[in-house]
N, C-alpha and C positions, 0 to 999 in steps of 0.2 A: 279513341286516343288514350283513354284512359286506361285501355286495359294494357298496354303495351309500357308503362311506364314500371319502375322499379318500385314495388309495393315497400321496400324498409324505408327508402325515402319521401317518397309520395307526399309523405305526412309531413315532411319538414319543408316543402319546396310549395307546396300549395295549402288552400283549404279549398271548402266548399258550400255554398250557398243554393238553397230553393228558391225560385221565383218564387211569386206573387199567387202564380196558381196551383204552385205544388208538384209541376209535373216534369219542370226541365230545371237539372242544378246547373247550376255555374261554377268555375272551376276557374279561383285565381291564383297564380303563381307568386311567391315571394322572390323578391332580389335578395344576394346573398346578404347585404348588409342587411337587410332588415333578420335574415336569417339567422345571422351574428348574436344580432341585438334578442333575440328571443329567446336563443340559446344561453344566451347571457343569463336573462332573466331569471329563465327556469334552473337554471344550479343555484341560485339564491332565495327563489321563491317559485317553487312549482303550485300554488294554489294562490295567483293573484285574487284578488276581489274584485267586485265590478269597477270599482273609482280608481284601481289600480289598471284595470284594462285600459281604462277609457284615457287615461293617461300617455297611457302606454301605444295604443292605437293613437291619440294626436302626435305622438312624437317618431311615428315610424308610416303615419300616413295610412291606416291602417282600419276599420270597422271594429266596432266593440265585439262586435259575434265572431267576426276572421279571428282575433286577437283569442276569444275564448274555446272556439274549436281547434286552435292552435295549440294551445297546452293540454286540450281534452289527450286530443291524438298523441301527441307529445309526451301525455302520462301513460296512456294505454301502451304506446311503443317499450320505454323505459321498463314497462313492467315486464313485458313478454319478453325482452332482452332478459331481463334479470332470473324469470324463473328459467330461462334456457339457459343461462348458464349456471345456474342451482343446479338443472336436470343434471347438465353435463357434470358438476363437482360430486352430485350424489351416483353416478353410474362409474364415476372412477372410485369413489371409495365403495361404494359395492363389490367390483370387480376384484379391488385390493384386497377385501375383508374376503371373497370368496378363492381368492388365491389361497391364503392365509389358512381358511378353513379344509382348504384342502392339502396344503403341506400339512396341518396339523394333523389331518384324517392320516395322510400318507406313513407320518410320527409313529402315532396309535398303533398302526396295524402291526408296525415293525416293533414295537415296546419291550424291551426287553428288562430285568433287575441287574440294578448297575451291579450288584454285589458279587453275585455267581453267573449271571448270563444268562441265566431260567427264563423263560416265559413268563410272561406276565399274569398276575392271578387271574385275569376275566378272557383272560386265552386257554385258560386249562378247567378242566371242572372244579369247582368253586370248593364242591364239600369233598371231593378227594383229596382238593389243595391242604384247606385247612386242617383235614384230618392227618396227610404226614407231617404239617407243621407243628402243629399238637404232640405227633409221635417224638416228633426231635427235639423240642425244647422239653419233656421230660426226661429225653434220654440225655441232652447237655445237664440238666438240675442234680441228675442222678451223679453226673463225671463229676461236678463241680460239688457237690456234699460231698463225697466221699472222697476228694481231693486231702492229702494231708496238707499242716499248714506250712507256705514256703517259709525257707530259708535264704537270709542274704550271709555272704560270707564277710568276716570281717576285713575289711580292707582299712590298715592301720597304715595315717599318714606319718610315716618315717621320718621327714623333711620340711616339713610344711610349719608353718603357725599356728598358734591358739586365738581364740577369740578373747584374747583378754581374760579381764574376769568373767565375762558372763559365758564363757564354753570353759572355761581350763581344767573343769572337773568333769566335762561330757567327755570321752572318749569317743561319741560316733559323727563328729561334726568337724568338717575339712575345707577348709576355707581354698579354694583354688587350685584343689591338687590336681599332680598330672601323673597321679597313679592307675593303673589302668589292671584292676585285677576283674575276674569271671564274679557276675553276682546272679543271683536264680531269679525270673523276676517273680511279683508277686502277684497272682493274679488277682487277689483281694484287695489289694491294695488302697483302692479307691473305698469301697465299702466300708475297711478298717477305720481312715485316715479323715472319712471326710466331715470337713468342717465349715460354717459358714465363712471364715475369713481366708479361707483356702481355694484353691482349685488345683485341678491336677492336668497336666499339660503331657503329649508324646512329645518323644526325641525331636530336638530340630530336623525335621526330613520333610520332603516335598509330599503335600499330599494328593492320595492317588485320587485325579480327578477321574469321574466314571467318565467311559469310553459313548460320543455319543453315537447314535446311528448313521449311516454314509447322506447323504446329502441330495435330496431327490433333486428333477432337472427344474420344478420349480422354483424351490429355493435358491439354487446357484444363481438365478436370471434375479429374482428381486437381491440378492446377495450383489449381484454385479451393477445391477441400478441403483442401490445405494453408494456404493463405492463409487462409480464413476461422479455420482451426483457429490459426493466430501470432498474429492478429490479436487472437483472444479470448485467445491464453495471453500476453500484450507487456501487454494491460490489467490482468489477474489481477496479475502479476508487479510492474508498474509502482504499484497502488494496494493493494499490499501492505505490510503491513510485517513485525514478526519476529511469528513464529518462521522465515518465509520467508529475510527478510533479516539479518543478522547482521551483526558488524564485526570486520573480519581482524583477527587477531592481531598482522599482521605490521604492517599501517600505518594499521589504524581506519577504513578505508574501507568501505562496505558492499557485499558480496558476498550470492551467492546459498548457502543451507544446501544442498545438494546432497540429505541425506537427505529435508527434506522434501520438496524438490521432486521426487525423484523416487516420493514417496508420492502426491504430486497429479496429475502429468501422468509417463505412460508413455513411455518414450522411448525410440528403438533408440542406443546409443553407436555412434559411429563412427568415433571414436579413445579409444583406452584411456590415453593418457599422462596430460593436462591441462584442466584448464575454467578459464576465466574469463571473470572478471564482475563486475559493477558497476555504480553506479547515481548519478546525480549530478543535481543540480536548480540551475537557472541564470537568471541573469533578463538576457534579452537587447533590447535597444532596437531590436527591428523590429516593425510589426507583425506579430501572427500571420497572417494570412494571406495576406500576402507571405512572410513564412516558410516557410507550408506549402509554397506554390509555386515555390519558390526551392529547397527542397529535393527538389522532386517530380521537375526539371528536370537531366536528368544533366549537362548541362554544363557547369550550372551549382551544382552538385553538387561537380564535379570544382573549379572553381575556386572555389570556397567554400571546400573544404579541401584547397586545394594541398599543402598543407606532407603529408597525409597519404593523400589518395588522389590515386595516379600515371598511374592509369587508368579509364576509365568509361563505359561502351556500354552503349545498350540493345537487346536483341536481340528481344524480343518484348513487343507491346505488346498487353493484352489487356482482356476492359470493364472491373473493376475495382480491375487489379494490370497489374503488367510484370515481364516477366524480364529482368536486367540483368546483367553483369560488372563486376568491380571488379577493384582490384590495388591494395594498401595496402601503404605502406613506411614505414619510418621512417628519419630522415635521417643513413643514413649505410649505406655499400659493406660493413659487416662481416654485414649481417643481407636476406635474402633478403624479399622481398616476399610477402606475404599474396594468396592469389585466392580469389576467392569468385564463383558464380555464386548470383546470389539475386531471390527473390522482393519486390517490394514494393509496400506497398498502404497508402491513404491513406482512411479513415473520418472523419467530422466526428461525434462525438460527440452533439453537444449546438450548441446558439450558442456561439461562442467558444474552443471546446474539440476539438483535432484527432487523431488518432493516426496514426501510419504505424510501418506494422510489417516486420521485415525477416525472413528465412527461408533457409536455402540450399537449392537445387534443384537435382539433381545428373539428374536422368532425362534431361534432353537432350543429346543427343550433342552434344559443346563438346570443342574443344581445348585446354587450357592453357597458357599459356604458357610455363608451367615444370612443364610434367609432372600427372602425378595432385594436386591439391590437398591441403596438409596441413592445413588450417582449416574446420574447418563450422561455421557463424553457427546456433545455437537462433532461437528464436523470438527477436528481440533490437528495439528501436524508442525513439521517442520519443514523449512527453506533450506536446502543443503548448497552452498555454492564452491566449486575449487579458486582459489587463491595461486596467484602465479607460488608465491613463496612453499608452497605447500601445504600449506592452511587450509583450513576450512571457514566459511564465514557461513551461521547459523540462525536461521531467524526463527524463533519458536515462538507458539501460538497455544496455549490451552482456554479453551469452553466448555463449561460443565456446567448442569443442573443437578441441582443439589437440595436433598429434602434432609433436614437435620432434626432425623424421628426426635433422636436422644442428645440433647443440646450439651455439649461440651463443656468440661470443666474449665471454669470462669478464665484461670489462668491459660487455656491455650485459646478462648475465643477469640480475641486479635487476631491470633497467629492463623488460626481459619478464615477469619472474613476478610482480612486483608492481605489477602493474595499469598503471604510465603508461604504456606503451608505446601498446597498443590502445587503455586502456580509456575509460570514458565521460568521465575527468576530460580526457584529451585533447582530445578530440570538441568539451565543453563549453568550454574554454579558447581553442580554435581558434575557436569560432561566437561566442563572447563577445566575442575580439580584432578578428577579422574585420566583427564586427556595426557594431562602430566604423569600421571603413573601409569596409562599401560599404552603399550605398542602398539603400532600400527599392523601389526604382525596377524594373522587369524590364528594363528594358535594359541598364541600368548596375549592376552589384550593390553600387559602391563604398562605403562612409560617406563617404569624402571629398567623392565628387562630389556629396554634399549642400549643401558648402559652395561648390561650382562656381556656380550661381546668384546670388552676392552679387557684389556691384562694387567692392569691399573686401578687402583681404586679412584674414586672424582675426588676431586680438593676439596669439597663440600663435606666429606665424610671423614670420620675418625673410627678408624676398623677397630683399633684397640685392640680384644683378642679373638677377633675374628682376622685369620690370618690368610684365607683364600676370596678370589672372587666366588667360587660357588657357593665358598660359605653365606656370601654377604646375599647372593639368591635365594639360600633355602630359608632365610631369615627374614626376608622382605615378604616371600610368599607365605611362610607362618603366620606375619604381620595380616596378610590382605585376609588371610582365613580367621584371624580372630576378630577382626572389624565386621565379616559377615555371621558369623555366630555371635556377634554380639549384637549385629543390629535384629537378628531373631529371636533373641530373647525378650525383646521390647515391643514385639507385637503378639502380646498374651492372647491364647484365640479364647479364654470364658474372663469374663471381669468378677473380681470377687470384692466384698465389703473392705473400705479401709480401717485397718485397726488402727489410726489415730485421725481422725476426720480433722480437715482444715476448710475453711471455707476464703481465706484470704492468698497468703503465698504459699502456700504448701498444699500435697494431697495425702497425707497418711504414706503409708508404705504399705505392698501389695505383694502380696506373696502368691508363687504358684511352684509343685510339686512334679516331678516327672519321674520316671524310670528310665534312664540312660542304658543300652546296649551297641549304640553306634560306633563303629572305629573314629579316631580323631577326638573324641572326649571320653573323658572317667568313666569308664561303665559302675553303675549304681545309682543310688537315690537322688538327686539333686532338687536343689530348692535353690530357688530364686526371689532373691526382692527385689522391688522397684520402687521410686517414691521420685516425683519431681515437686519441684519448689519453683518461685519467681525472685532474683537476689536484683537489687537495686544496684547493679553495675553493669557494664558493656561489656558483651560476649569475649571478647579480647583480654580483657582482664584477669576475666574467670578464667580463662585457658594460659594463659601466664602463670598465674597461682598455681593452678594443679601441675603444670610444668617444671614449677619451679623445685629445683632437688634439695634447697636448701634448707625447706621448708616442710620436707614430703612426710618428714616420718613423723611432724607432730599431728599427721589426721590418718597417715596411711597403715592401721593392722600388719599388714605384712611386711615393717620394718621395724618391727618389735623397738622402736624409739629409738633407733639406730640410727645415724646420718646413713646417707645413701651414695652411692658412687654410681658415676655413669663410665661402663667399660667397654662399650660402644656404640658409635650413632651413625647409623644411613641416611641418608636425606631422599625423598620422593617425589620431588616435584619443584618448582619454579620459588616457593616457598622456602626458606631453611629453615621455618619452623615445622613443616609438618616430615615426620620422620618416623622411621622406627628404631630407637634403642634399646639395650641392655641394661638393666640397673641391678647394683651387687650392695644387697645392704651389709653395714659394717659389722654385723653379727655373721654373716655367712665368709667376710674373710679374715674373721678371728676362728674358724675353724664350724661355723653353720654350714647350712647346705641348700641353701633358697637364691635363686636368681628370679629375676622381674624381665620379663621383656614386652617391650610396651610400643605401641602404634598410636600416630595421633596426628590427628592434620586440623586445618582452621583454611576458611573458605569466604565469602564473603554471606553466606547469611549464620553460620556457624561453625563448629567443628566437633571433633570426640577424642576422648584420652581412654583408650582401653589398655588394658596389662594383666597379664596371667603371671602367676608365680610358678616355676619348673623347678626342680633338681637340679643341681649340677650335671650329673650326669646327664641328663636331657636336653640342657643347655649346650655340652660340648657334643651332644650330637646333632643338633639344631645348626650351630655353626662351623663344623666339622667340612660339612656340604653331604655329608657321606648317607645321611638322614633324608626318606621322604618330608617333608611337612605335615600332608596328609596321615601319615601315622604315628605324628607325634599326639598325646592326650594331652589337650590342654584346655581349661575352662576359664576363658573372660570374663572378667566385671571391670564398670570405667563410668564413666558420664558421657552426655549429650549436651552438648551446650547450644542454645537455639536465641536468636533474636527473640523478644514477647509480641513483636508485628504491628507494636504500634505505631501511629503517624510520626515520633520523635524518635523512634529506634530506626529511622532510615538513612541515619546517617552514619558515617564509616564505624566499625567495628571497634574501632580505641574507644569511642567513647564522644563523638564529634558535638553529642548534647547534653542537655543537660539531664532527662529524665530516661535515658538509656538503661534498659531492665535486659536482661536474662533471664532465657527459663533454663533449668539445670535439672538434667535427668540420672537420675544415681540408681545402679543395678548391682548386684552384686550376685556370682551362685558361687553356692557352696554343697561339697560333693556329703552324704550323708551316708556314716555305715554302722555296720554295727553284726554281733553273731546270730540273735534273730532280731526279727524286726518287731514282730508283736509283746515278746518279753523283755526286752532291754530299752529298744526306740522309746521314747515319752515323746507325745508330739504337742504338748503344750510347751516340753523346758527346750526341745529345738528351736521351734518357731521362734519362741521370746529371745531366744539366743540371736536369731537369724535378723529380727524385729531392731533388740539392742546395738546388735552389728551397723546397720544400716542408721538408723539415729543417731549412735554418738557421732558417726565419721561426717554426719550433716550439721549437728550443733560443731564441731570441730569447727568445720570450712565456714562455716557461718560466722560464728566467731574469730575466725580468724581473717576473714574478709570485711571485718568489723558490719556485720551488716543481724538485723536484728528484726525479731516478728513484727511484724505493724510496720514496715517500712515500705 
C-alpha cells in the first residue's frame, strides 16, 4: 500500500511506527486539520523540544514520537526541496555564464583594433608585430622633430570688444568673435601649453565611437530576452501604484519602494552605493506618434534633449530593439558625465497607446569613454498615450544604480540625490519645453517652425529689423544652434585644478584650451572658462536679472557700459519669456559695429541665457533669411541657471519659500590669436585675462543681486 502512494507527500499525511517486536510498522494517517496545525508549527518552529511535542501532540490527539518523526520528515523534505532548487538556480546561472563565455570567445576570435581595423596583436606574430610597431613610431619621432614650428595667422578682431583693463593691451584675445579666418593648427600644441590648471579639449564634434563587431546569433537571443523581460517589467512598474510607488520624504516626489520591488523582480545589484528613481506624468502637445518616432530616432533623440544628453549612437540595430550609447551631463564642468550602453525597444500597446523601454547592456565588448561605467539604467521607459485633442499624455519612469566613485561638488550634491539632476522630472520639463519649440514634422523637430508657414509675423513677436518671415527662421535656428554649442562646452571631457578653490558657494573657475577648425565657429585657439556658484535667490529671479536690459551693461563686457537696446524679439514657445532676441548696444548705433543675439528660455526646474556677439555685417545676414545658420561663425557664452534640489527649492520658481537657492553656471569662450604662437602668445597673461574675465562679471552679478560669500 505503501509503495503506491505519492513519496513528496507521504511524509506530510502519515508517520510511522514499529511494533513492540520490531518487525511489522504501523502506518497512521493525519487529518488535514491536524495537517494545518503542524504546518503551522513548523514555519515558526521547525526544531520543537520534547515538552513542546508533548504539548503539541495533547492538543492535536497525537503521540510524542508521531509528533517528532513528523518534523524529522518534515525537515528532511524542506531540505531536499531546497537544494533542488539551488541545483536548479545554479544550472541556469551556469548555462548563462557559459552562454556568456562563449559570445565572449565568439568576441575574441573576431577582435579586431578600433583604430585602423588590423588584427589584433595575439592574431598575428607577436615579435613581427612589435618590431613594425617599433619601425613606425621612429619613423613618426623622426616626421615630428624635424617638423618646423607651426604658425597661427593673425586673425585681428576688427569689431568686437576688449576685455577691459585686463586684455586692452593683449592684441591676441577675442572675446566672442564671429571672425572666421584659416589658422594652421599646432601640432605641439598640447606639449607647449600644458599646465596644471589647464586642459586642452578637441572641437565640439561627435566622437568617433569604435565600430563594434556584427552580433553573433547568441547574443541577439540573450539581447532579445532581456528586452522582452524591461519591457514587461517598465509596464508593471509604470501602471503601478503604492505599495510599489511611494513619496520621498525628502521632496514628495514619487520614487520606487525598493523592498517591494525587490520582492517582485529578482535582480543582480551592480552597484551597492545608490538607486534612483522616479516617475512623472506630462501632457505634451505633439502627436503621439510623431513622438514615438522622434524619440525612436537617435539624432533626434540627441537634439530633443540637448541640454541633457551630450551624446548618442546607435551601435546595433536589431528586429525589434537596438543597442545604443548615450553620455548624459548636466550643465555644468564640476560633475562628470553619465554613460550608459542600452537596450531600446519600442511596443504599441493598444491604438493609441505606445511603450518604449530602456535596459543597460553591458555584454558587448564597448569602450567607454571615461572608463568602466558607473551608472546602470534598470528596466526604466516611457508611457506614450494619444489624446483625442492631439496631445500626447506621457508617463515617464527613471531607475538607476548608481556608484558615485568621485563624490560631487558639495554645491551640486542635492541636485544629485534628490532626483532633479537625472530624474524623470527633468526628462519631462525638457520634452514639455522643447514640445513648444519644435514640430511635429520629421524634418524639422522645431515648435517654432510651426509658425514658419504663416505670412505674418504672431502678436507675441516684435520683428523690429528683421523684416521677413525667413528672416525670423534663420534667426530662431541660429538661436537653437547656440543653445547646443553651448550646452557642449559645459561638459569638459578632462577636469582640471581650480584656480580659485571654494569650498562653500562657489567652485573657482576652470579653464580648458582647444584648436577650432569646424565650420559654424571661429577657426583658431579658443579658451573657455566655467565656474558655478550657489546665489541665495529663486531661479526665476536670477533669470529676470540677467534678462533684464536695463541693467545689462553694468555686468555684461560686451556693452562696453553702454545701455543696451532690444531691436528684435521672437518668442518660442507657450512662455513669453523664453525667446530669442537681438540686442544693439548704444555704442554700436553711434557708429560701433557689435550686435548680441541672444537665446533664453526658463522651464520649471530652470532655464539659460546664452548670447554671442556678431558684426553687423553678420547680423544682416543672419536676418536677411538669405544666410545658412549653419555657416554663420559664431561662439556662445551665457549661464545655466538650476534649482540647488533641495527639499525647500520645490516650490514654484518665483521664489514660493523661503530658503530657495540657485545654482548658477557662467561660461564664457574666447577666440585666441595671434602671428605666432610660441613667440608672441604668453599663456600665463591670457589665462589671467580669461580668469579676470570670468570673476569680475560674477563679483558684478553678485553684487548686484545684493547677495554676498557666506550666504
Amino acid at each position: 500500500m505503501a509503495s503506491g502512494r505519492d513519496s513528496s507527500s507521504s511524509d506530510e499525511q502519515e508517520t510511522s511506527l514499529y511494533t513492540s517486536d520490531g518487525d511489522k510498522r504501523i502506518y497512521h494517517r493525519h487529518s488535514n486539520h491536524q495537517i494545518q496545525k503542524l504546518e503551522a508549527y513548523f514555519k515558526e518552529c521547525p526544531h520543537p523540544d520534547d515538552l513542546q511535542q508533548l504539548k503539541l501532540g495533547e492538543e492535536l490527539k497525537l503521540k510524542q514520537k508521531q509528533i517528532k518523526f513528523w518534523f524529522q520528515n518534515k525537515r528532511t523534505q524542506a531540505k531536499v526541496q531546497n537544494e533542488k532548487a539551488d541545483n536548479a538556480s545554479l544550472r541556469t546561472e551556469n548555462m548563462k555564464i557559459r552562454r556568456e563565455n562563449e559570445a565572449m570567445q565568439e568576441a575574441l576570435n573576431t577582435v579586431t583594433c578600433p583604430p585602423c581595423g588590423g588584427p589584433h596583436p595575439e592574431q598575428v606574430d607577436r615579435k613581427l608585430y612589435f618590431q613594425n610597431l617599433s619601425e613606425n613610431n621612429a619613423y613618426l619621432r623622426e616626421e615630428t622633430e624635424g617638423h618646423p614650428k607651426p604658425i597661427v595667422n593673425a586673425l585681428a578682431y576688427l569689431h568686437g570688444p576688449s576685455l577691459h583693463a585686463s586684455t586692452s593691451n593683449n592684441p591676441h584675445v577675442t572675446y566672442g568673435t564671429s571672425s572666421n579666418h584659416l589658422v594652421e593648427p599646432p601640432s605641439l600644441l598640447r606639449e607647449l601649453y600644458l599646465r596644471e590648471h589647464i586642459s586642452f579639449a578637441q572641437p565640439p564634434q561627435p566622437r568617433q565611437l569604435q565600430c563594434s563587431p556584427p552580433l553573433s546569433n547568441m547574443e541577439k537571443v540573450m539581447m532579445t530576452e532581456a528586452m522582452v523581460a524591461a519591457v514587461t517589467e517598465v509596464i508593471t512598474l509604470i501602471q503601478t501604484e503604492e505599495p510599489m510607488w511611494i513619496k520621498s520624504s525628502i521632496d514628495s516626489r514619487l520614487v520606487i519602494d525598493q523592498e517591494n520591488y525587490e520582492k517582485k523582480f529578482t535582480k543582480n545589484s551592480y552597484f551597492k552605493t545608490r538607486i534612483e528613481s522616479s516617475k512623472e506624468i506630462a501632457v505634451i502637445p505633439l502627436d503621439a506618434k510623431n513622438l514615438v518616432n522622434m524619440l525612436l530616432d537617435t539624432e533626434k533623440w540627441a537634439s530633443l534633449f540637448s541640454t541633457i544628453v551630450s551624446k548618442a549612437k546607435t551601435i546595433h540595430v536589431l528586429e525589434s530593439s537596438k543597442l545604443m550609447y548615450e553620455q548624459l551631463h548636466i550643465l555644468s564642468p564640476l560633475l562628470p558625465p553619465r554613460e550608459f550602453m542600452i537596450l531600446r525597444c519600442c511596443q504599441q500597446l493598444e491604438e493609441g497607446l505606445w511603450v518604449i523601454a530602456d535596459v543597460s547592456y553591458h555584454q558587448v565588448a564597448f569602450e567607454f569613454e571615461f572608463g568602466t561605467p558607473a551608472c546602470y539604467k534598470r528596466p526604466s521607459g516611457f508611457l506614450i498615450q494619444a489624446m483625442p485633442n492631439g496631445h500626447s499624455k506621457v508617463t515617464w519612469m527613471e531607475h538607476v544604480e548608481v556608484n558615485d566613485k568621485v563624490r560631487a561638488h558639495r554645491i551640486y550634491r542635492d541636485l544629485l540625490c534628490g532626483g532633479f539632476g537625472y530624474g524623470a522630472r527633468r526628462w519631462t520639463a525638457t520634452l514639455e519645453r522643447m514640445s513648444r519649440r519644435w514640430t511635429a514634422t520629421l524634418e524639422r523637430m522645431c515648435e517654432r517652425l510651426s509658425l514658419y508657414s504663416v505670412s505674418d509675423f504672431p502678436t507675441t513677436d516684435d520683428p523690429g529689423v528683421v523684416k521677413t518671415i525667413n528672416g525670423r527662421r534663420r534667426l530662431m535656428d541660429l538661436g537653437e544652434r547656440m543653445l547646443k554649442n553651448f550646452a557642449w562646452i559645459l561638459n569638459m571631457p578632462e577636469k582640471s585644478d581650480f584656480s580659485q578653490q571654494s569650498a562653500t558657494n562657489s567652485s573657482g573657475v576652470n579653464i580648458s584650451v582647444r584648436v577650432n577648425k569646424e565650420a559654424g565657429q571661429p577657426v583658431g585657439l579658443i579658451v573657455c572658462a566655467c565656474s558655478s556658484l550657489c546665489l541665495p535667490l529663486a531661479p526665476l529671479q536670477v533669470y529676470n536679472f540677467l534678462k533684464n536690459l536695463e541693467v545689462r551693461h553694468q555686468w555684461d563686457v560686451l556693452c562696453h557700459a553702454s545701455p543696451v537696446t532690444e531691436v528684435a524679439r521672437f518668442v518660442t514657445g507657450a512662455n513669453n519669456k523664453n525667446c530669442v532676441n537681438i540686442l544693439q548696444p548704444s555704442s554700436a548705433a553711434e557708429g560701433g559695429d557689435l550686435m548680441i543675439i541672444q537665446d533664453s528660455f526658463i522651464d520649471a526646474l530652470g532655464g539659460m541665457v546664452v548670447y554671442a556677439p556678431v558684426d553687423l555685417s553678420t547680423a544682416h545676414a543672419a536676418v536677411s533669411g538669405n544666410v545658412n545658420p549653419s555657416d554663420i561663425p559664431i561662439l556662445p557664452s551665457g549661464f545655466v541657471i538650476s534649482r540647488d534640489g533641495r527639499p525647500s527649492a520645490t516650490a514654484e520658481l518665483d521664489g514660493g519659500c523661503d530658503n530657495c537657492k540657485t545654482l548658477l553656471t557662467v561660461a564664457f569662450q574666447i577666440l585666441v590669436t595671434g602671428p605666432t604662437i610660441y613667440e608672441e602668445l604668453q599663456m600665463d597673461k591670457w589665462t589671467t585675462s580669461v580668469d579676470t574675465l570670468i570673476s569680475s562679471t560674477i563679483t558684478k552679478v553678485k553684487a548686484m543681486l545684493n547677495c554676498h560669500d557666506g550666504q
